[in-house]
TORROLO-576990 format. One record per residue (C-alpha): residue number from 1; residue in three letters; x, y, z. Coordinates in steps of 0.5 Angstrom, whole numbers, plus 2048, in hexadecimal, padded with zeros to 3 digits. Layout:
residues N
ATOM resi resn east north  up
ATOM  NUM  ALA    X     Y   Z
...
END
This chain:
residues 399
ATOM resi resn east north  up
ATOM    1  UNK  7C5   8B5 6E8
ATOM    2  UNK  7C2   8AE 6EA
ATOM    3  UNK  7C5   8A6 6EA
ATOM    4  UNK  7C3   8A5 6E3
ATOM    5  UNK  7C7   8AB 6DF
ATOM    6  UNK  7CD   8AA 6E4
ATOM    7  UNK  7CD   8A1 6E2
ATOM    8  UNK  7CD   8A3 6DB
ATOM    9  UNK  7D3   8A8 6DC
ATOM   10  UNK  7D8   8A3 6DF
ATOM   11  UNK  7D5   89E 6DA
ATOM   12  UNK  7D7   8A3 6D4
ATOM   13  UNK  7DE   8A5 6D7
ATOM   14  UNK  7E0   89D 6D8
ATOM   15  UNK  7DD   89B 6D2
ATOM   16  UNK  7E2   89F 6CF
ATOM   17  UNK  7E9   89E 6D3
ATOM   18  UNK  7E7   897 6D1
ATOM   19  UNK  7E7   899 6C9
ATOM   20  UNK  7EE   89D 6CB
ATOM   21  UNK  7F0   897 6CE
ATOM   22  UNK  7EE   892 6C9
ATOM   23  UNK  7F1   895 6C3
ATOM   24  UNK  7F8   897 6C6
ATOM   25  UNK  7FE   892 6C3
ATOM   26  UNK  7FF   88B 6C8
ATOM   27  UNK  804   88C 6CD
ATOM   28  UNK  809   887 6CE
ATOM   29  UNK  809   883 6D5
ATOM   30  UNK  811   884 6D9
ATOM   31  UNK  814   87F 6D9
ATOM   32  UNK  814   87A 6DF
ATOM   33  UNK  81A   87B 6E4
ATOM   34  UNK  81E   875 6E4
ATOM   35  UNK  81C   872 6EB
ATOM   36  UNK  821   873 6F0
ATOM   37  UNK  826   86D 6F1
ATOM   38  UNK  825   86A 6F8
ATOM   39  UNK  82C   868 6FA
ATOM   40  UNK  82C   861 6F9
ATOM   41  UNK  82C   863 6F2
ATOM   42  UNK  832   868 6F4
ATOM   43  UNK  835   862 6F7
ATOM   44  UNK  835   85E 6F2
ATOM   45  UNK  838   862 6EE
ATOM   46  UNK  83E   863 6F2
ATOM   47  UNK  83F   85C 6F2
ATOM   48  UNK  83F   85C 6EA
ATOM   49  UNK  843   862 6EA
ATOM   50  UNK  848   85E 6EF
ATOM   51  UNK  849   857 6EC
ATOM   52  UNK  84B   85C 6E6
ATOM   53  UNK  851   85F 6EB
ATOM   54  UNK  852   858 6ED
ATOM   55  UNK  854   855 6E5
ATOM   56  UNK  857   85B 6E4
ATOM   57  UNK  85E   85B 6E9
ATOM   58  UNK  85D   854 6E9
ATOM   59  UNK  85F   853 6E1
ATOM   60  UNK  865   858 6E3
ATOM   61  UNK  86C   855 6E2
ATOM   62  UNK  870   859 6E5
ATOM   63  UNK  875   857 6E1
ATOM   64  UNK  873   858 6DA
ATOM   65  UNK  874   85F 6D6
ATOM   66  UNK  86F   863 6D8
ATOM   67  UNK  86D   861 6DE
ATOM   68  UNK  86D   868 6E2
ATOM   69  UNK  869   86B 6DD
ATOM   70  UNK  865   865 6DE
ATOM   71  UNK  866   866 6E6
ATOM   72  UNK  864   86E 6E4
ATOM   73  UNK  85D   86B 6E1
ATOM   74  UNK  85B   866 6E7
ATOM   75  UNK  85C   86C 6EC
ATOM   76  UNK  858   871 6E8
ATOM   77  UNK  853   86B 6E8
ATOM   78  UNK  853   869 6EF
ATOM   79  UNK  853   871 6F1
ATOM   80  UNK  84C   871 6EC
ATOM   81  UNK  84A   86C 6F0
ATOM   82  UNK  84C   86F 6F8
ATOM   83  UNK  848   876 6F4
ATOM   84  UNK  842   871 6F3
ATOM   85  UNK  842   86E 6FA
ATOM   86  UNK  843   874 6FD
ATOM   87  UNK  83B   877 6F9
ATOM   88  UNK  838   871 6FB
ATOM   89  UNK  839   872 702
ATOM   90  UNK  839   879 702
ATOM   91  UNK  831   878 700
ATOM   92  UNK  830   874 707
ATOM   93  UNK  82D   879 70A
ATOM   94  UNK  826   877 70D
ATOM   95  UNK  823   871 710
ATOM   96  UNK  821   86B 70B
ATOM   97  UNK  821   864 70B
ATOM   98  UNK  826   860 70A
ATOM   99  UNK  826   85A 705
ATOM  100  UNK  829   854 705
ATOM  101  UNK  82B   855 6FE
ATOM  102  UNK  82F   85B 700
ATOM  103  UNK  833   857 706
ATOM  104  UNK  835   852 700
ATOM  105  UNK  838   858 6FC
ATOM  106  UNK  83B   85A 702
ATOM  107  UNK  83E   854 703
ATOM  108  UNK  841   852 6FB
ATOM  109  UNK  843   85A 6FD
ATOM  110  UNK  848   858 703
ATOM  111  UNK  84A   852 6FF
ATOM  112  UNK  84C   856 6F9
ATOM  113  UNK  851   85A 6FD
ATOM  114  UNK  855   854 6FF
ATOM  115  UNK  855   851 6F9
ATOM  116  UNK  859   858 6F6
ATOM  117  UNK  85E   859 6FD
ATOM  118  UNK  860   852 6FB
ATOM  119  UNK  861   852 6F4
ATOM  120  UNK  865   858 6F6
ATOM  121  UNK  868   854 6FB
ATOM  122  UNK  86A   850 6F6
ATOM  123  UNK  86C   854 6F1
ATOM  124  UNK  871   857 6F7
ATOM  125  UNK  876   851 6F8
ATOM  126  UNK  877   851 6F0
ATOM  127  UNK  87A   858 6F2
ATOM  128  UNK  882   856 6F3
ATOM  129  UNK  882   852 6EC
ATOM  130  UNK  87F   857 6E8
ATOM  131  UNK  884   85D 6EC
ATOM  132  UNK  88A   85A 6E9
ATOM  133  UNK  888   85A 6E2
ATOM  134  UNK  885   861 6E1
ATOM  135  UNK  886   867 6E1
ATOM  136  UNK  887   86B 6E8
ATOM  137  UNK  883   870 6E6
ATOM  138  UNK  87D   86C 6E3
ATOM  139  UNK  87D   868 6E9
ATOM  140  UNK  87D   86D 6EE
ATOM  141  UNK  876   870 6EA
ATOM  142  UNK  873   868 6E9
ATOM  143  UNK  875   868 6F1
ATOM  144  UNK  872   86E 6F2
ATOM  145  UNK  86B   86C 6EE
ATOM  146  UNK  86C   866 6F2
ATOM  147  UNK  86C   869 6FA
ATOM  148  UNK  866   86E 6F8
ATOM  149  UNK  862   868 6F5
ATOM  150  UNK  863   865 6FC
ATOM  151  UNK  861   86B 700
ATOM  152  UNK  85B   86C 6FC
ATOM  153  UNK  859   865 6FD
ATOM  154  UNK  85A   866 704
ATOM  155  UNK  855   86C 703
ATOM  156  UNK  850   868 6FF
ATOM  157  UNK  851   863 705
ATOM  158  UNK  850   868 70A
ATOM  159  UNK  849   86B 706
ATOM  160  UNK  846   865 705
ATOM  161  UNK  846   864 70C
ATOM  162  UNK  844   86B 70E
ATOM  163  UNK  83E   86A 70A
ATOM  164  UNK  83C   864 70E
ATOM  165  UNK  83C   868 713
ATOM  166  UNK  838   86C 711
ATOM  167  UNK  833   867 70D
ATOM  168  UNK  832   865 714
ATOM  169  UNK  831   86B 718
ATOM  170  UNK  82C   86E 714
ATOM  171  UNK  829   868 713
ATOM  172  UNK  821   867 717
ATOM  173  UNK  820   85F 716
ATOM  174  UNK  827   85D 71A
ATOM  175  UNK  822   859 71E
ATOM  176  UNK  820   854 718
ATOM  177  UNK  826   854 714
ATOM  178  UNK  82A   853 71B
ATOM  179  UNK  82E   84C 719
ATOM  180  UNK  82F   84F 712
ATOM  181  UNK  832   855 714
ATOM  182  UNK  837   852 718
ATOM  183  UNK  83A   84D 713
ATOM  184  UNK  83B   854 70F
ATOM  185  UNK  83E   857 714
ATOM  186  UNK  843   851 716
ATOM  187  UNK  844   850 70E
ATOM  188  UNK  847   858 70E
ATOM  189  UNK  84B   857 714
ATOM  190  UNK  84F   851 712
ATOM  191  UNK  84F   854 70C
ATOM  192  UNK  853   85A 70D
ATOM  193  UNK  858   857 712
ATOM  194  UNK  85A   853 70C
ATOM  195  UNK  85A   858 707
ATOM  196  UNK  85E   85C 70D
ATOM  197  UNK  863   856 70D
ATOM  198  UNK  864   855 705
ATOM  199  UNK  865   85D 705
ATOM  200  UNK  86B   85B 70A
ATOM  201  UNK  86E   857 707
ATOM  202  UNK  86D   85B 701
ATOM  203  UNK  871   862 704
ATOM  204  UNK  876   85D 707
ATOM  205  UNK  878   85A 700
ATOM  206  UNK  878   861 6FE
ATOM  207  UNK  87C   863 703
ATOM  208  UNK  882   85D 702
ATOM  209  UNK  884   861 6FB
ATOM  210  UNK  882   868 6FB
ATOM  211  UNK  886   86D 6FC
ATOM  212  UNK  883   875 6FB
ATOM  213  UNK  87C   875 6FC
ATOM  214  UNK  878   87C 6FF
ATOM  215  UNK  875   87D 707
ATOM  216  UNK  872   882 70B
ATOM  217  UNK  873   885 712
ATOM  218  UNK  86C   887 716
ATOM  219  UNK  86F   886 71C
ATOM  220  UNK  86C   88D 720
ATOM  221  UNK  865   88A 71E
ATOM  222  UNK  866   883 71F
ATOM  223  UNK  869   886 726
ATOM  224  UNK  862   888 726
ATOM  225  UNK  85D   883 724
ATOM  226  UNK  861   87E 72A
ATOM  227  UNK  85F   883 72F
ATOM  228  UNK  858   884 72C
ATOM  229  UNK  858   87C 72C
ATOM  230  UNK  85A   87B 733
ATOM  231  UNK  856   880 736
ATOM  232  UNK  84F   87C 733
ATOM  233  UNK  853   877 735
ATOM  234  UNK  852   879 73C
ATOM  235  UNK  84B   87B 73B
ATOM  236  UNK  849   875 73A
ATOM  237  UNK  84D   872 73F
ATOM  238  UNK  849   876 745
ATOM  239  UNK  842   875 741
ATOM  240  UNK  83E   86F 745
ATOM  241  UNK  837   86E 742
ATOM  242  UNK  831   86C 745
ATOM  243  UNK  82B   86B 743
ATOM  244  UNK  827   872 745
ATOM  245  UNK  82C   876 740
ATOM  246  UNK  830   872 73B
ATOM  247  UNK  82D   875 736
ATOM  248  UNK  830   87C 738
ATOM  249  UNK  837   87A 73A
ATOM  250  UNK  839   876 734
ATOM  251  UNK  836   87B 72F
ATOM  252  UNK  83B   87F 732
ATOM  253  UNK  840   87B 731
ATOM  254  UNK  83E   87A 72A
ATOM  255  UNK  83E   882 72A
ATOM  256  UNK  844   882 72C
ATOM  257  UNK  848   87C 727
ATOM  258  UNK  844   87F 721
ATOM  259  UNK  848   887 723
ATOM  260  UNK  84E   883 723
ATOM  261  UNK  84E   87F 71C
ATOM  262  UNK  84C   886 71A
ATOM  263  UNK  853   888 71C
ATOM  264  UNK  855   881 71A
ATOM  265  UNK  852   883 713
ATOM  266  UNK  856   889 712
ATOM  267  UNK  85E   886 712
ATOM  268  UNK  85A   881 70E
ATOM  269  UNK  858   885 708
ATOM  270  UNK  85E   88A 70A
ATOM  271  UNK  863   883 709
ATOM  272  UNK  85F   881 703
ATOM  273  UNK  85F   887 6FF
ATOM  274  UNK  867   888 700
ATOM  275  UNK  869   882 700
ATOM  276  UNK  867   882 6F8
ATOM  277  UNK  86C   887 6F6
ATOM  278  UNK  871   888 6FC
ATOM  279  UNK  878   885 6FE
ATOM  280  UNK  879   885 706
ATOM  281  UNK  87E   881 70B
ATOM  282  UNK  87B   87D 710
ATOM  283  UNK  87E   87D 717
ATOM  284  UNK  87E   878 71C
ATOM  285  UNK  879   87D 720
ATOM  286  UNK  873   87D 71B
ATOM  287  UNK  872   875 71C
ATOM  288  UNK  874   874 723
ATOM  289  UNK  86C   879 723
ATOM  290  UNK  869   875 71E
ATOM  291  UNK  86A   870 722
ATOM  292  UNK  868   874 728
ATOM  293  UNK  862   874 725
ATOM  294  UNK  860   86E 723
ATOM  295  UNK  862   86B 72A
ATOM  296  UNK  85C   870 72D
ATOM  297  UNK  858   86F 727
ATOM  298  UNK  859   867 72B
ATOM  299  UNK  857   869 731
ATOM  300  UNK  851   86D 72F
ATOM  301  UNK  84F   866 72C
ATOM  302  UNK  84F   862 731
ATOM  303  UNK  84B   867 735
ATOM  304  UNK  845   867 72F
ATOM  305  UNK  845   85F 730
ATOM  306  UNK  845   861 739
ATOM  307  UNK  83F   866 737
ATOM  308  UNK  83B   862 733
ATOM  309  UNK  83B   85B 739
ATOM  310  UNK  838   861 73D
ATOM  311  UNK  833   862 738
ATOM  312  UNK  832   85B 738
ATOM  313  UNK  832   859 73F
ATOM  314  UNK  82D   860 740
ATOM  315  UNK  828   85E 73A
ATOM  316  UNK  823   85B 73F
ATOM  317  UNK  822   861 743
ATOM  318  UNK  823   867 73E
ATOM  319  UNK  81D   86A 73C
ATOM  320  UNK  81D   869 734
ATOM  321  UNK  81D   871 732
ATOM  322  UNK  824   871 737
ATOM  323  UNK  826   869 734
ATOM  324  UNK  825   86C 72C
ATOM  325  UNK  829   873 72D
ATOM  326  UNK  82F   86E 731
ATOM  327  UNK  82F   869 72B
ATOM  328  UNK  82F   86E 725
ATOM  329  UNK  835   872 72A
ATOM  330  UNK  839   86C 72A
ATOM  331  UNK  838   86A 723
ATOM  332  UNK  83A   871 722
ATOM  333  UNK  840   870 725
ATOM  334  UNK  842   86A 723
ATOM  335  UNK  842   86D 71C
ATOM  336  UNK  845   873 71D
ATOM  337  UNK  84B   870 722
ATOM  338  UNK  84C   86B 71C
ATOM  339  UNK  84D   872 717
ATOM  340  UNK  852   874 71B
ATOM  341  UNK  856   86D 71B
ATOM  342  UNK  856   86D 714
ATOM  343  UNK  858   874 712
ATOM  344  UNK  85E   873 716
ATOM  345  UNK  860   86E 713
ATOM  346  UNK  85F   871 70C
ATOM  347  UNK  863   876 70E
ATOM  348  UNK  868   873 711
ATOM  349  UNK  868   86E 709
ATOM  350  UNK  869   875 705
ATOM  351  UNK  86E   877 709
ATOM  352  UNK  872   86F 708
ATOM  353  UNK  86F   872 700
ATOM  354  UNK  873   878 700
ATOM  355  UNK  879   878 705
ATOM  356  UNK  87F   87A 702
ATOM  357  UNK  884   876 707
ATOM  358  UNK  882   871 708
ATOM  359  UNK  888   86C 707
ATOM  360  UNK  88A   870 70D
ATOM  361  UNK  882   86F 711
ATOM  362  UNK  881   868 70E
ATOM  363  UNK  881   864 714
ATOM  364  UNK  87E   86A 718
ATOM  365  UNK  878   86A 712
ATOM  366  UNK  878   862 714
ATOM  367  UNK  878   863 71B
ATOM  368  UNK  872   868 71A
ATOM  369  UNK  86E   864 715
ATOM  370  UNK  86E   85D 719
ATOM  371  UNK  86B   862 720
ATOM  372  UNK  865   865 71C
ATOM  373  UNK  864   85E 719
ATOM  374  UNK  864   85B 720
ATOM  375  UNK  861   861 722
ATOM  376  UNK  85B   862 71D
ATOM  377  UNK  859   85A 71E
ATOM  378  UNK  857   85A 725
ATOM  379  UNK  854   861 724
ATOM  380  UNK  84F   85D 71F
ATOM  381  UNK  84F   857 723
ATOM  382  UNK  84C   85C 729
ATOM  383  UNK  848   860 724
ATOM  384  UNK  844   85A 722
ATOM  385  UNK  843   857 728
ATOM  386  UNK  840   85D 72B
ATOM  387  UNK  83C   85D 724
ATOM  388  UNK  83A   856 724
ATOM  389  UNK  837   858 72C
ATOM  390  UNK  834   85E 72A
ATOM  391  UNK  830   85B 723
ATOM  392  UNK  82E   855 728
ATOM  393  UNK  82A   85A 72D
ATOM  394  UNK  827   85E 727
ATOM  395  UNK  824   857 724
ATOM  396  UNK  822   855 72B
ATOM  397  UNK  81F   85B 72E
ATOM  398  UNK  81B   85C 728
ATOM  399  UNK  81F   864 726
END
């Protein structure tokens, strides 16, 4: 068969996939996926969502007919608002570029927080009027609406925080966004203590008046968690870097820290779950833990910020590969130390919430909630110094 024959068959059969082709019925193009929204869009978002929660309790008059239905409201809002919190930092999961626009979201998120604890704040001191006039059994549920209300802003506190975190270990240009970032991080520290002092005084004019409100006890698993914590408490005590293998040691330390807030983790969604049906008695020993925790969770702190001056100290002489894995390290364990802090004192918040004896453990309650204050604002303090120290290695070093 020559050249010619086949050149005409392969011209026949396209000339007739071609008429086939042509007198089929148009196709409709897919429509075009939506494009993904970056996370200052998500951001923007929250904040929109957040001003929102923000008017909703700050309109509540928690003496007119109503207002715990009003309270019911505001909670489930604020809970849809911690849900879409928690998705948007869910999705930061890889490397990206932070923006300037996000840190401002970031920022109004913080500012967001305040302004809820406070005006729960305020609507705690309207309490002792309101108890006379109403009905027992209306007050101990508007009470109760309030003290959760309170717990979930200090978990909305505690994520926005938490997200921070995150923003800033994944993020890869820290380098030129340096100052930027540090204002945020200040802004967030501040910001929590405040929304931990109004919560306080929240649960303190709570407890001046109430009498039967539920708890529960988990003082084999505390009893654990304050051994764990002591022994990274150790570990971290006999960890001197150098500038050879720095980045080794502290991501053994953070491998460890991350085994404990796992556990941690557990009693904390083994308290949240219980403490939205069940009614248990506190004893002394269950809060005398908590603070156990805490104060280790203080120390630990306090080492991060040591580790993080040797780091600084070291940069000069430390290989960037080793440099790079140490600062990610640290800020690694600054995240997850700060976890560990906040999960002990919303748990501690949902035992107040729920305690069933809490006439006779007032002033023990008072006595717990004022040490994990003092407590979780130094543990900020040194977290954010040592985070401080960390982000200006990495902008000065170029990782």
């Amino acid at each position: 068969m020559t050249l010619n024959v086949l050149l005409r068959r392969n011209l026949a059969a396209l000339s007739f996939v071609l008429a086939m082709v042509m007198s089929l019925p148009a196709i409709s193009a897919r429509p075009v996926q939506e494009p993904v929204s970056t996370l200052a869009d998500d951001l923007a978002a929250l904040v929109t969502q957040g001003q929102a929660v923000d008017s909703e309790i700050a309109a509540i008059n928690p003496d007119a007919a109503g207002a715990c239905t009003d309270l019911g409201t505001a909670s489930t809002s604020l809970g849809d608002w911690l849900a879409a919190t928690k998705v948007v930092s869910d999705s930061i999961n890889a490397p990206f570029s932070v923006d300037a626009g996000s840190l401002d979201s970031l920022d109004a998120l913080s500012n967001l927080t305040t302004s809820i604890a406070n005006n729960l704040k305020l609507m705690s001191m309207d309490l002792d009027g309101i108890a006379s006039a109403a009905e027992i059994a209306e007050f101990d549920t508007l009470l109760a609406a309030m003290l959760r209300l309170s717990t979930d802003i200090g978990d909305m506190a505690n994520r926005i925080g938490e997200m921070a975190d995150r923003i800033l270990v994944m993020a890869d240009n820290i380098g030129l966004m340096a100052d930027r970032i540090l204002i945020t991080q200040q802004l967030q520290s501040s910001n929590v203590v405040a929304v931990q002092n109004a919560m306080l005084i929240t649960q303190q004019n709570a407890i001046a008046i109430s009498t039967s409100i539920n708890t529960l006890v988990y003082n084999t698993e505390l009893a654990a968690l304050v051994a764990q914590a002591n022994a990274l408490s150790v570990s971290m005590d006999l960890t001197t870097i150098n500038a050879l293998d720095m980045g080794i040691d502290l991501g053994v330390l953070q491998a460890e820290a991350a085994t404990y807030l796992a556990q941690l983790n557990v009693l904390y969604a083994q308290v949240t779950t219980d403490s939205s049906f069940a009614s248990h008695y506190t004893n002394a020993d269950t809060l005398t833990l908590a603070d156990e925790l805490t104060t280790v969770h203080r120390a630990l702190a306090l080492s991060i910020e040591g580790f993080a001056d040797n780091v600084n100290s070291l940069a000069p002489f430390t290989s960037t590969p080793v440099l790079s894995d140490a600062t990610a390290s640290m800020l690694a364990l600054s995240r997850d130390i700060g976890m560990m802090s906040d999960r002990i004192m919303e748990m501690v918040d949902r035992i107040i919430v729920m305690t069933d004896n809490i006439g006779d453990m007032s002033q023990r309650i008072v006595d717990t909630q004022n040490l994990q204050q003092t407590n979780a604002e130094f543990t900020q303090a040194s977290l954010l110094t040592a985070s401080n120290t960390t982000v200006n290695v990495i902008a000065a070093y170029g990782l």
